[in-house]
C-alpha positions in Angstrom: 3.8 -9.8 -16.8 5.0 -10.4 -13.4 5.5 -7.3 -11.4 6.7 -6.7 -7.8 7.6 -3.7 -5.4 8.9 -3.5 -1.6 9.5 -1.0 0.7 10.5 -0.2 4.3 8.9 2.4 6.6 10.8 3.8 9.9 7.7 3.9 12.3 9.1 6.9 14.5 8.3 9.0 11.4 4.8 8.0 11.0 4.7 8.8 14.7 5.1 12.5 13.5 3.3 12.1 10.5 0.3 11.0 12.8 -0.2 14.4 13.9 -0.9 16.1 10.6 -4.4 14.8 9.8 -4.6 16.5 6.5 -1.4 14.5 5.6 -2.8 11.3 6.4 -6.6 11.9 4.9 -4.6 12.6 1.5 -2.5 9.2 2.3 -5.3 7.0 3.4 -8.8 5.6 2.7 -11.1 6.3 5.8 -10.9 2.3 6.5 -7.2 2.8 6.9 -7.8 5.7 9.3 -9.9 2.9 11.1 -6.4 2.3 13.4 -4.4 5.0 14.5 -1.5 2.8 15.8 2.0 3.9 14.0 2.9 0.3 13.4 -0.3 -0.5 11.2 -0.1 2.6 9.6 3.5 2.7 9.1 2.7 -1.1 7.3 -0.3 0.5 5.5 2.1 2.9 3.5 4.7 0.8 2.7 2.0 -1.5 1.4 0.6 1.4 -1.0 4.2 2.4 -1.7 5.4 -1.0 -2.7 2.1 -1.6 -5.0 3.2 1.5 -6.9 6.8 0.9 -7.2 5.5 -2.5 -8.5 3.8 -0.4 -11.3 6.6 1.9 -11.6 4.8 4.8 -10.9 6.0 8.0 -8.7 4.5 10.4 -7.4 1.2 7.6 -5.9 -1.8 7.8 -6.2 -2.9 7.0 -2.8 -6.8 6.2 -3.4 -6.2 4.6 -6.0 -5.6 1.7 -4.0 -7.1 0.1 -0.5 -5.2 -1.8 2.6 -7.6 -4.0 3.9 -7.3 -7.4 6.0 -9.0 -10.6 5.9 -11.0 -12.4 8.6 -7.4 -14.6 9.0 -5.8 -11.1 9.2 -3.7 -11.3 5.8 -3.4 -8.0 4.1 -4.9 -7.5 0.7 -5.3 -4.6 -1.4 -9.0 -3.5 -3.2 -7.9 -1.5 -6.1 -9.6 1.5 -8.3 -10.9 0.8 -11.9 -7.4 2.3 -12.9 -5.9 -0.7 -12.0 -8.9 -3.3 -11.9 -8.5 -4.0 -15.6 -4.7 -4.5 -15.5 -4.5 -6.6 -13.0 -4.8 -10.7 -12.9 -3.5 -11.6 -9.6 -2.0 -9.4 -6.6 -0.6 -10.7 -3.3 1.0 -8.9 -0.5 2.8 -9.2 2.8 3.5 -6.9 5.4 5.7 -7.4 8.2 6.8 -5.1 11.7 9.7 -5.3 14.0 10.3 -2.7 16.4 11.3 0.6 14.5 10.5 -0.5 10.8 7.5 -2.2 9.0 8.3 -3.6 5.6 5.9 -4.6 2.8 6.7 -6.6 -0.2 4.1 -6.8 -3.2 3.6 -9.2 -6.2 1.5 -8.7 -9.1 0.2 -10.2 -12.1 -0.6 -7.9 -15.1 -2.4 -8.7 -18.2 0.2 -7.0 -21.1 2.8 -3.9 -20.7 -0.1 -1.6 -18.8 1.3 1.4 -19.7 -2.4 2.6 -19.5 -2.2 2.0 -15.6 0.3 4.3 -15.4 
């Protein structure tokens, strides 16, 4: 089954939310905390937040799931067991401009994964 999510992020938000730690440590993996700039984070959740829409699931699980970039700089996302087993192929792509950052997420699942959820 093909399954895809997007979202959009307004960066001057993530500019507040970068000064509650706690928030963001319950948001992010440690490797995500790696760089504090609002655009890259802002990208980072909309990333997480488009791989769960793609699954249809609300509220996230944030660590269930890892931003991470190749040597070529291309996001990709390392996910838990939860979703290891459910998933055949994922791609994503995040973008900035300015004010917002926008990631869109495609995903190939093996059956109806309800137990993902």
């Amino acid at each position: 089954m093909l399954r895809c999510g997007v979202d959009i992020v307004h960066v001057p938000r993530i500019v507040r939310l970068l000064e509650n730690p706690d928030a963001l440590a319950r948001m992010l993996c440690d490797a995500e905390l790696a760089r504090m700039e609002p655009q890259h984070i802002a990208g980072v959740i909309a990333a997480k937040e488009a791989f769960f829409k793609a699954f249809g699931i609300a509220p996230p699980a944030w660590h269930d799931i890892e931003i991470r970039n190749k040597e070529n700089g291309k996001p990709t996302i390392t996910v838990s067991a939860r979703f290891e087993a459910h998933i055949d192929e994922c791609d994503l792509s995040i973008s900035h401009d300015a004010d917002y950052a926008i990631a869109y997420v495609v995903v190939m699942t093996r059956g109806n994964n309800e137990d993902a959820r």
